[in-house]
N, C-alpha and C positions, 0 to 999 in steps of 0.2 A: 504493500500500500504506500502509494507516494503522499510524501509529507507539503502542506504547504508551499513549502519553499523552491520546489522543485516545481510547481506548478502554476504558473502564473495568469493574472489576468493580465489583458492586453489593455493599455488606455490607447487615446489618440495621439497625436503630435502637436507641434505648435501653430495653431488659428491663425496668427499675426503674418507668419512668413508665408503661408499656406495661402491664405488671401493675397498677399504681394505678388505669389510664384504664378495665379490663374489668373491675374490683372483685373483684380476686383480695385477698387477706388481705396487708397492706402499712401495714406503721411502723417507725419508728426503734426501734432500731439496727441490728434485723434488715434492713430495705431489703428489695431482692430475694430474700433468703433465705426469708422468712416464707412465701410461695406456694409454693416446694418444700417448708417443711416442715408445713405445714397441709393445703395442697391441691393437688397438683402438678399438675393436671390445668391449672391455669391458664397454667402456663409450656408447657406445650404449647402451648394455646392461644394465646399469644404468639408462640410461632417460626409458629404456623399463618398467625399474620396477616403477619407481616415478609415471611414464603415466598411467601404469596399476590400481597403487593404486590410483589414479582420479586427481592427478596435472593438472592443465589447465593451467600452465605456466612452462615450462622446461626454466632452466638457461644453457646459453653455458659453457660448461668447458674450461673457460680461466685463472683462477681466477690466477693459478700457472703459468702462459704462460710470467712472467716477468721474469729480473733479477734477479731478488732477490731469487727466487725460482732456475731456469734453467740456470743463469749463462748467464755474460755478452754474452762469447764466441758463446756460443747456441742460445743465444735472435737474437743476432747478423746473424748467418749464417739460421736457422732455424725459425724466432719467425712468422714472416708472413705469411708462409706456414703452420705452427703450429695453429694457429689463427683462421687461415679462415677453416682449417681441424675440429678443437673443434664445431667453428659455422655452418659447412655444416652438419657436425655428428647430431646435434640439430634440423638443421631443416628437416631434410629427417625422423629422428622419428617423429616429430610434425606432421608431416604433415599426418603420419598413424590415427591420431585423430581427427577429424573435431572439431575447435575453438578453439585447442590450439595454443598458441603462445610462441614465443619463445621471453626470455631475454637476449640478450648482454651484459653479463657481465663486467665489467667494476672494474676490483681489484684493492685494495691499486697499487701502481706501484713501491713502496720504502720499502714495509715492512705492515703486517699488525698492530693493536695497535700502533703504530709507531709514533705518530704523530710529533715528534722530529727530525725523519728523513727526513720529509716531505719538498721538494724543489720543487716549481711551476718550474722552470727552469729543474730542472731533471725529475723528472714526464711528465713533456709536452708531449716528444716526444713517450715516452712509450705506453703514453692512445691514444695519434695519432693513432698510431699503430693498436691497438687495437679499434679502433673507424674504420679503411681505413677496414680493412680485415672480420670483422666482420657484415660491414652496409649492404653487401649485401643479406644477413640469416636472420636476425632481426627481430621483430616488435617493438621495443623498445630495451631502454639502462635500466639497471640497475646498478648503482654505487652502490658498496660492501662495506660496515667494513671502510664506512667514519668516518677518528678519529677527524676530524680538519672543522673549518669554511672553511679553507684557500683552503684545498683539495677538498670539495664541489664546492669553486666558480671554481676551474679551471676546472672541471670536469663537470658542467650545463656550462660554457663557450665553451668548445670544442667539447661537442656533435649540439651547436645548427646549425650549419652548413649541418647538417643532415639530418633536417626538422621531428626528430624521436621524440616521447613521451622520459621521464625522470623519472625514479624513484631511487629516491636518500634512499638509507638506510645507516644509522649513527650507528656507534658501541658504546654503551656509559658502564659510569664504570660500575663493578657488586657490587656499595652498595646499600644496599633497603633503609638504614637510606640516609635522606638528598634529597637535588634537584636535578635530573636528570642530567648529565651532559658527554658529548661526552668524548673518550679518552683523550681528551685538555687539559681538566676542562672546557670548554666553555660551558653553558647550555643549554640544549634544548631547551628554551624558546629563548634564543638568538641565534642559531643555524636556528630558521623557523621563526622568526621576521628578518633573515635580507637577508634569500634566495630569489634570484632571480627568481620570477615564472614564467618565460619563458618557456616553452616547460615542466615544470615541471609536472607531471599529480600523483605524490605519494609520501609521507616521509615514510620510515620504518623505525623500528629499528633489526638490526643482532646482532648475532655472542656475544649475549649478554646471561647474563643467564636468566631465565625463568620469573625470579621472580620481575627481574625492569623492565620489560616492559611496566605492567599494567600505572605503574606509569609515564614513557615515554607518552604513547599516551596521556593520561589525559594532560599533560602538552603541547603536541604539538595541541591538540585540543583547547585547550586553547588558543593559540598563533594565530593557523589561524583563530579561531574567532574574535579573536581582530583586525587580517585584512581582513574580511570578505569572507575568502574564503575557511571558513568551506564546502560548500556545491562543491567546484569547485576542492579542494586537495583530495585526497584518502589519509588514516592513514592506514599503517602494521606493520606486528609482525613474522619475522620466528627468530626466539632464539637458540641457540647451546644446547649442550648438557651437555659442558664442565662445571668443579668447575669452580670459580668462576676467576679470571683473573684479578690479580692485577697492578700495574705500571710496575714493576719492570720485568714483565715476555717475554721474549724473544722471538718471532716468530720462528720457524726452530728450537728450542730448544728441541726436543724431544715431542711426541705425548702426547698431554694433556689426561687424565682420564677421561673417560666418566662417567656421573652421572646413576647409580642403578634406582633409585628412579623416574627418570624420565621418567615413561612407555608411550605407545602410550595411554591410557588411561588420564594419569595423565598432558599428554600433551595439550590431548582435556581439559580436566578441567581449564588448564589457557587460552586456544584460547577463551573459554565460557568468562573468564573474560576482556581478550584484546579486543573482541568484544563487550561487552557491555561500554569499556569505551574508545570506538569508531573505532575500524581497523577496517577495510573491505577488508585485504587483511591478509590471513596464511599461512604462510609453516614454514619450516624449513633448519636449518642453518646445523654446523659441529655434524655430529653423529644424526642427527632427520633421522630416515630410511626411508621405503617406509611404513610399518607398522603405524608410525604417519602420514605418510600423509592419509589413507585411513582411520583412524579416524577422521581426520579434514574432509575428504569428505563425511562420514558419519553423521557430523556433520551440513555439508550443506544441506544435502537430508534432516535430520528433520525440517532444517528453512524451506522447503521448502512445507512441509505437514503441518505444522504450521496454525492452523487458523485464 
């Protein structure tokens, strides 16, 4: 009998780059947003291609549906009908696939890497938002490119009203030397020894480069063994594309460089390692196409013939 860890679920890849690669309407600061609000037919179109390559989790395209991105003025008149559009979009393709599910996305609400930005008081009413217009699409929350202890609690605090599953993924630095450690500096280790597992059912880690992951799970595996609830958390891994992404680097600051080197091939070669040192969940973050996802699905069918 195979154990969790060896057997994974597939998410999608990254909406943002995915919309830019089929020439859907896409520029700063809007990001992802601008193809919902221009021509939604394209974000369809993107869950159609993640689905086709074998995703069994589409995320809603909210991720840009804050401020920060679309502007008080827009959040303001627009953001709710905006919201619930991204997550109806999601669920009417999911639903063309039997046992996919759809993720409620749940973005930074202040900035992404951001974690200096980060106001529980500001945030609140953002992810409210995004929590009222979205619950009714849904089968779960997914919290994005959490940089901070602080943005974790208030974010498993305001979903649980919902009565929905929790999958929290944490952004952490891109150095491979050293211990693991979220946008903060707060460790990973300290980051899942002090979450609240209420309604929680996943830790992942995004939006990170390829190469610290490995050593992310190892370390958060560690932690919920220590609270015995290795066998009750699910560990993931969907990773960007992007160099590597230092303190100093500004969200909205112009379109980060996608890595060469990082092929659908070479993609699966690290999900093989993130899996062995324990995810049971893969996809992909900013720039992973439909292309690695159908590797990683490829990747599934062998565990699955596996003796």
């Amino acid at each position: 009998m195979k154990t969790i860890s060896t057997y994974p679920i597939i998410m999608d890849g990254g909406m943002g780059r995915e919309l830019q690669r089929i020439g859907a309407p896409f520029r700063q600061p809007e990001w992802s947003a601008q193809a919902l609000i221009e021509a939604p037919q394209f974000v369809s179109q993107a869950h159609e291609h993640f689905l086709a390559a074998g995703a069994e989790v589409i995320t809603t395209n909210t991720y840009a549906l804050v401020p920060f991105h679309i502007g008080e003025k827009r959040f303001k008149q627009a953001g709710s009908r905006l919201i619930e559009q991204a997550a109806g979009l999601a669920r009417k393709s999911a639903n063309g696939y039997p046992g996919v599910a759809v993720a409620g996305c749940l973005p930074p609400a202040l900035g992404s890497y951001r974690p200096d930005l980060f106001s529980a008081d500001s945030a609140r009413p953002i992810i409210d938002l995004l929590i009222q217009h979205q619950q009714p699409y849904v089968d779960f929350w997914l919290a994005e490119t959490v940089s901070s202890i602080a943005e974790a609690e208030l974010i498993a605090h305001s979903v649980l009203p919902t009565n929905k599953a929790l999958w929290l993924a944490f952004t952490i630095q891109d150095e491979v030397d050293g211990e693991p450690r979220l946008r903060s500096g707060e460790t990973v280790f300290e980051a899942v020894g002090w979450l609240d597992k209420t309604r929680l059912s996943a830790i992942l880690f995004n939006c990170s480069c390829a190469e610290v992951m490995e050593a992310a799970i190892t370390t958060a595996r560690k932690a919920l063994a220590g609270l015995g609830l290795e066998q009750d958390i699910r560990l993931g891994v969907y990773a960007n594309s992007f160099l590597p992404i230092g303190d100093a680097h500004q969200a909205n600051d112009g379109l980060c460089t996608l890595r060469e080197d990082l092929t659908p091939e070479a993609y699966r070669d690290f999900a093989r390692l993130w899996m062995k040192a324990g995810a049971s969940i893969i996809g992909g973050c900013c720039g992973v196409t439909p292309s690695h996802i159908q590797e990683l699905a490829a990747l599934k069918e062998d565990i699955r013939i596996e003796p």
